[in-house]
TIDO-868660 format. One line per 10 residues: number of its first residue (from 1); their letters; for each residue z, y, x of C-alpha. Coordinates in nm, 4 decimals. Each point is the difference from the previous one (the first is absolute). Layout:
N
NUM> A> Z/Y/X; ...
This chain:
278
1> XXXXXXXXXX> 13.6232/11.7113/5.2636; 0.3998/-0.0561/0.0004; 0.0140/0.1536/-0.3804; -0.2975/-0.1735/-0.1500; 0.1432/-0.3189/0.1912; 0.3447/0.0907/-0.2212; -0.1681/0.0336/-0.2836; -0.1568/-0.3088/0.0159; 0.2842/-0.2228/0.0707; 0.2604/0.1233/-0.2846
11> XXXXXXXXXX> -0.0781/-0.0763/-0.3330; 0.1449/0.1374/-0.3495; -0.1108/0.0205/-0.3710; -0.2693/0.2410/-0.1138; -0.1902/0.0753/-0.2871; -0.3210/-0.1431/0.1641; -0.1057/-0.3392/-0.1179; 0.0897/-0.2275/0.2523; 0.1164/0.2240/0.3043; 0.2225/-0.1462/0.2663
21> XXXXXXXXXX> 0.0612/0.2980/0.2413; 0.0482/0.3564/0.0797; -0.3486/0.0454/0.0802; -0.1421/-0.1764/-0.3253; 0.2657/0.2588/-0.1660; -0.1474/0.3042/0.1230; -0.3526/-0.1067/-0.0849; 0.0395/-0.0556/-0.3269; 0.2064/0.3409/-0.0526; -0.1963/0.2218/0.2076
31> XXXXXXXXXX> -0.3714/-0.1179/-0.1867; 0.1468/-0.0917/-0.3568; -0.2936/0.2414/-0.0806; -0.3703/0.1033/0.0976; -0.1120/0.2921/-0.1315; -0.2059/0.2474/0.2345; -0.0364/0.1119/0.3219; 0.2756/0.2273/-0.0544; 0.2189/-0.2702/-0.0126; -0.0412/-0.0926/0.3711
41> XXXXXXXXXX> 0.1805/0.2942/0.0932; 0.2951/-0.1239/-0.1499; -0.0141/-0.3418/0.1743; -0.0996/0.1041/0.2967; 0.0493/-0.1433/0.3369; 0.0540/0.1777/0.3198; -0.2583/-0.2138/0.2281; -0.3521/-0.0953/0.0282; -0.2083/-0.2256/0.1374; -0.1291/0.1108/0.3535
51> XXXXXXXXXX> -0.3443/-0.0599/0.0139; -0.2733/0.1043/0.2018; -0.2562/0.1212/-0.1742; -0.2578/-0.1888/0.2798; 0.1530/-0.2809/-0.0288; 0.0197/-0.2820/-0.2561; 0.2925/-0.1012/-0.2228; 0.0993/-0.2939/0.1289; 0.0784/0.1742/0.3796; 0.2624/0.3028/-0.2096
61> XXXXXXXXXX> 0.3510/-0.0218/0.2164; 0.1297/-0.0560/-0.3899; -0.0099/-0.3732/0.0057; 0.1961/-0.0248/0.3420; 0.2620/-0.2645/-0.0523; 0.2335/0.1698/0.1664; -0.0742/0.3324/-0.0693; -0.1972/-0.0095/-0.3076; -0.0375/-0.1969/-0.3251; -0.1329/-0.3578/0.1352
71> XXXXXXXXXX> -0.3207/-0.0941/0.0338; -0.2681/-0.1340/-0.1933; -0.0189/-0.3501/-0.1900; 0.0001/-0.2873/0.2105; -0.3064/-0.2363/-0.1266; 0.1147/-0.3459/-0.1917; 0.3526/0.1292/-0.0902; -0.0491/0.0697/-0.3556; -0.2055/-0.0820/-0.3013; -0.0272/0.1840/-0.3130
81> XXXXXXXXXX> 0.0537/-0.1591/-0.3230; -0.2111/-0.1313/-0.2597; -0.0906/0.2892/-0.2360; -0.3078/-0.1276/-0.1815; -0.0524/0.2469/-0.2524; 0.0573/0.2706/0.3331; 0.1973/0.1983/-0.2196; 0.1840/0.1480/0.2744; -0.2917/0.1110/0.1838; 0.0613/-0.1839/0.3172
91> XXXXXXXXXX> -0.2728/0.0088/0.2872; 0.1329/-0.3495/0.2387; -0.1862/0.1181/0.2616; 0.2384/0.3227/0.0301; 0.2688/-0.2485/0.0349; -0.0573/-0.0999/0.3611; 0.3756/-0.0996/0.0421; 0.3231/0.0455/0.0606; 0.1710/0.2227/0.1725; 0.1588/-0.1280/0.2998
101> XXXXXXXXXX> 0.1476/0.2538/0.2190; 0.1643/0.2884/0.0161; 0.3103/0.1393/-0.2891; -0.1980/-0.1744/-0.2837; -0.0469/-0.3279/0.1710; 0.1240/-0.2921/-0.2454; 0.0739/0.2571/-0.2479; 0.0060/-0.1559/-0.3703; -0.1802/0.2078/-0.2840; 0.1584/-0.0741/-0.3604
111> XXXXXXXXXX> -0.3573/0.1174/-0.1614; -0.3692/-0.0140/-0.0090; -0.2543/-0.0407/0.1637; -0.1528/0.1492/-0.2992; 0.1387/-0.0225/-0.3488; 0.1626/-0.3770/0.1203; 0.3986/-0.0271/0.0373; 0.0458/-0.1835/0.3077; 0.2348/-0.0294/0.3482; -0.2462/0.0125/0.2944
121> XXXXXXXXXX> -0.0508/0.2088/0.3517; -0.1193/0.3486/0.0405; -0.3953/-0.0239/0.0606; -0.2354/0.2364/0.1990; -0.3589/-0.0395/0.0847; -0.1038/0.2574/0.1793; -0.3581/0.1285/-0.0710; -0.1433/0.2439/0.2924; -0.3070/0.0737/-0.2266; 0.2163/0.2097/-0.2006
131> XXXXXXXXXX> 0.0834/0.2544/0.2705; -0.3050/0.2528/-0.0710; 0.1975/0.0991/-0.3383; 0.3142/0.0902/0.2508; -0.1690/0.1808/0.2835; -0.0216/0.3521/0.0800; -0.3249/0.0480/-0.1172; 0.1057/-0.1515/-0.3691; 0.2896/0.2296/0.0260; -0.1663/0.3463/0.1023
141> XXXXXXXXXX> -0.2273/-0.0487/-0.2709; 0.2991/-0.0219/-0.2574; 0.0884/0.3508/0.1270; -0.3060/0.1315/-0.0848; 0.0508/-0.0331/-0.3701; 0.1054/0.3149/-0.1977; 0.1621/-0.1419/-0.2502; 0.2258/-0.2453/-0.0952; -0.1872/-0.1435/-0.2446; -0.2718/-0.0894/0.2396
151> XXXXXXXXXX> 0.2391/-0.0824/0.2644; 0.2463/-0.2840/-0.1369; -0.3054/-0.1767/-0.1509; -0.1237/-0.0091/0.3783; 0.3171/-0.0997/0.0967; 0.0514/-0.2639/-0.2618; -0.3200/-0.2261/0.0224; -0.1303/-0.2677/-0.2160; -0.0001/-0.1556/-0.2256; 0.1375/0.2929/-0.2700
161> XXXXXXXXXX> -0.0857/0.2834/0.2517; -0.2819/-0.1002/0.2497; -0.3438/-0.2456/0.0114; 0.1931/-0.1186/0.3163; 0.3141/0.0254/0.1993; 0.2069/0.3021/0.1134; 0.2521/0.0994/0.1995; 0.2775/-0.1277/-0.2739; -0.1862/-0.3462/-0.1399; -0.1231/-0.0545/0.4029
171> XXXXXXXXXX> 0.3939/-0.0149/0.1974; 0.0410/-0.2563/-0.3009; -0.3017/-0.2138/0.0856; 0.0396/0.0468/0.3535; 0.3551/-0.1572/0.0277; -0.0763/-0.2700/-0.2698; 0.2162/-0.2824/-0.0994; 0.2436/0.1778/-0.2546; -0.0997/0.2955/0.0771; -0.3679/-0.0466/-0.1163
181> XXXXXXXXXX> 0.0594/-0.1110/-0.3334; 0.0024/0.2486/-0.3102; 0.3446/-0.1659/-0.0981; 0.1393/-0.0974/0.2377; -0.0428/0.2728/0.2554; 0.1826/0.2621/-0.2269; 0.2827/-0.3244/-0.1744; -0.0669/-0.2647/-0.2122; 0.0620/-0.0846/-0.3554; 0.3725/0.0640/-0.1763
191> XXXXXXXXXX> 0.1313/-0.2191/-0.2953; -0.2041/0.0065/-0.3308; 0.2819/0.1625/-0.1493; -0.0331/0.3333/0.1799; -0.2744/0.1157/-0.1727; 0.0775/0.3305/0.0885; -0.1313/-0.0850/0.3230; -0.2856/-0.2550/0.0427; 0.0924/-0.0126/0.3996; 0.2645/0.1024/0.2453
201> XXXXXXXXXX> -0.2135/0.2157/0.2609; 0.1927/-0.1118/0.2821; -0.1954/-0.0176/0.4028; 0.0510/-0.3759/0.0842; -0.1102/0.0715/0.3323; 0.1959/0.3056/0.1595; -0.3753/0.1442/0.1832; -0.0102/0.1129/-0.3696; 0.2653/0.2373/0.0300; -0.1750/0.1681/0.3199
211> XXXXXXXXXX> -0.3563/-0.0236/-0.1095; 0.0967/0.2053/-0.3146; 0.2304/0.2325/0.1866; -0.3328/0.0503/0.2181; -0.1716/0.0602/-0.3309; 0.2530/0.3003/-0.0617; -0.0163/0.0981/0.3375; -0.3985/0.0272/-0.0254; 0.0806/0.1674/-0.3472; 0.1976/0.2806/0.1873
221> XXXXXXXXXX> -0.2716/0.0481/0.2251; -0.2019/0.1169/-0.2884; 0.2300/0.1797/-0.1386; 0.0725/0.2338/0.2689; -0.3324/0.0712/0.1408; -0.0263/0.2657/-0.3253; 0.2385/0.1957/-0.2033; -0.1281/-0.0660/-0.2981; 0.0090/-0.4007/0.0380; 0.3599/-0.0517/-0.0174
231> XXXXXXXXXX> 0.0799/0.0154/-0.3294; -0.3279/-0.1916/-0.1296; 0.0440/-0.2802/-0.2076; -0.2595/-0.1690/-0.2374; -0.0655/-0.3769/-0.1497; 0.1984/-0.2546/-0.1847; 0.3679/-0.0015/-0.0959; 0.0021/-0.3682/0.1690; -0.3206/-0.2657/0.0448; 0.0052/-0.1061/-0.3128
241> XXXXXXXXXX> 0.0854/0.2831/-0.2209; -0.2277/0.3093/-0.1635; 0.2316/0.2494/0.0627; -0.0830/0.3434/0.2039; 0.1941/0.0126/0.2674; 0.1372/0.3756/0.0187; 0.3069/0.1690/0.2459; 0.2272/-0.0091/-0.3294; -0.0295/-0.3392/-0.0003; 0.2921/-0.1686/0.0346
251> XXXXXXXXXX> 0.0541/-0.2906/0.2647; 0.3038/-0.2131/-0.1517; 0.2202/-0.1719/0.3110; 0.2428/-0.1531/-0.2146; 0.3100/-0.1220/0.2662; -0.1911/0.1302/0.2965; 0.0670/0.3857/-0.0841; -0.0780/0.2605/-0.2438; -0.2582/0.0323/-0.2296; -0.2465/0.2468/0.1544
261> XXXXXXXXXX> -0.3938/0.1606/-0.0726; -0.2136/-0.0046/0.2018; -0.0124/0.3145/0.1346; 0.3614/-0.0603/0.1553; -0.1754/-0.2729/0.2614; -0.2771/0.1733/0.1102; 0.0877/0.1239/0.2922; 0.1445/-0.2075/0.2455; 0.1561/0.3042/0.1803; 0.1988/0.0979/-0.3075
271> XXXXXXXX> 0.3316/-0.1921/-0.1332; 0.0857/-0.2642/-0.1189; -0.2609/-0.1100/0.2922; 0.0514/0.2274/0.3062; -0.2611/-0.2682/0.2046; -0.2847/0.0808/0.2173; -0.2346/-0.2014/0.1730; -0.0968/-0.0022/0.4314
């Protein structure tokens, strides 16, 4: 935890409305965009949470406080804000707390919860009911599924995707606090006058890094367990656009790296990745 500890402590400007450190930095460079599951190759992460699948959430070695991320939200440590018309989609009772221990503890967040601009503490309320979309059972079944088509709407969940939750939309709910909320989890909302972009798509709580880098990891999975999966593709240019996402497609990275298609990230075992999972 020494570099994330670094990261935290030095600040310096950045592009990103109203980010204070290295880490608020990176997040707002590395998720500037959303666009599709191909993306998460790009950003991915080397780790994952260690869960077993018999157990529940809330026991995963992940939210060690020495080890791990910190734990979950301590009751009567935070309250959300008023949002009467709910316009930022915020459920208060995923917002057990703050987080207390561990890296994270007494970290500030510049943005959300939701769509709201505000300085408060990373919050976590851990939901155990969410496990079943995160066992092994959830996950077997997800290999099963010829194509991709069929599999990333399994993957993804509700409400676009699924009548209920998945793999993807169930690590959300099952960490809560920022993590739970549709803005939030991925950012929160940039200045008016970037219209370019209605919201930065930035992880204020770091478990989002890993859960998605699990995502890819399951995504692999798939891929390899037939030839012919690896270079499927289907859906949406990005969540909110009608465009058919094809391997000519072109993923722009603006100061990250070279514009690429999609056909260059598709296998994790190929440059510019060279990355496998154990």
């Amino acid at each position: 935890m020494d570099t994330t500890e670094l990261n935290r402590e030095y600040p310096f400007s950045s592009h990103t409305p109203t980010s204070t450190n290295n880490f608020c930095q990176l997040l707002g460079l590395v998720s500037r965009r959303r666009l599709t599951q191909s993306v998460t190759k790009v950003f991915h992460s080397f780790f994952r949470p260690c869960l077993n699948p018999s157990s529940s959430i809330s026991e995963s070695p992940v939210w060690d406080p020495d080890t791990g991320f910190g734990g979950d939200g301590v009751p009567g440590t935070y309250t959300v804000p008023p949002d009467p018309a709910n316009t930022s989609r915020i459920r208060p009772l995923a917002f057990r707390g703050c987080v207390q221990d561990g890296p994270f503890a007494n970290y500030t967040l510049r943005l959300g919860p939701g769509q709201l601009i505000s300085d408060h503490c990373l919050t976590r309320g851990l939901n155990d009911t969410a496990s079943l979309f995160l066992n092994t059972t959830a996950i077997d079944y997800l290999m099963t599924l010829p194509t991709y088509d069929q599999f990333h709407l399994e993957l993804e969940g509700s409400p676009a995707f699924a009548p209920d939750h998945r793999a993807h939309d169930g690590g959300h709910v099952a960490v809560g606090g920022e993590m739970s909320n549709f803005y939030s989890s991925p950012g929160g909302r940039s200045r008016p006058t970037l219209r370019l972009f209605n919201a930065f798509y930035i992880g204020l709580d770091p478990i989002f890094y890993l859960h998605h880098a699990n995502l890819d990891r399951i995504w692999w999975r798939w891929q390899k367990s037939a030839p012919p999966r690896l270079f499927q593709v289907s859906g949406n240019t990005s969540i909110s656009s009608p465009g058919n996402l094809t391997l000519d497609y072109l993923l722009q990275m603006g100061s990250l790296g070279p514009t690429v298609p999609v056909r260059d990230v598709m296998d994790i075992h190929s440059e510019p990745y060279c990355y496998t999972y154990i």
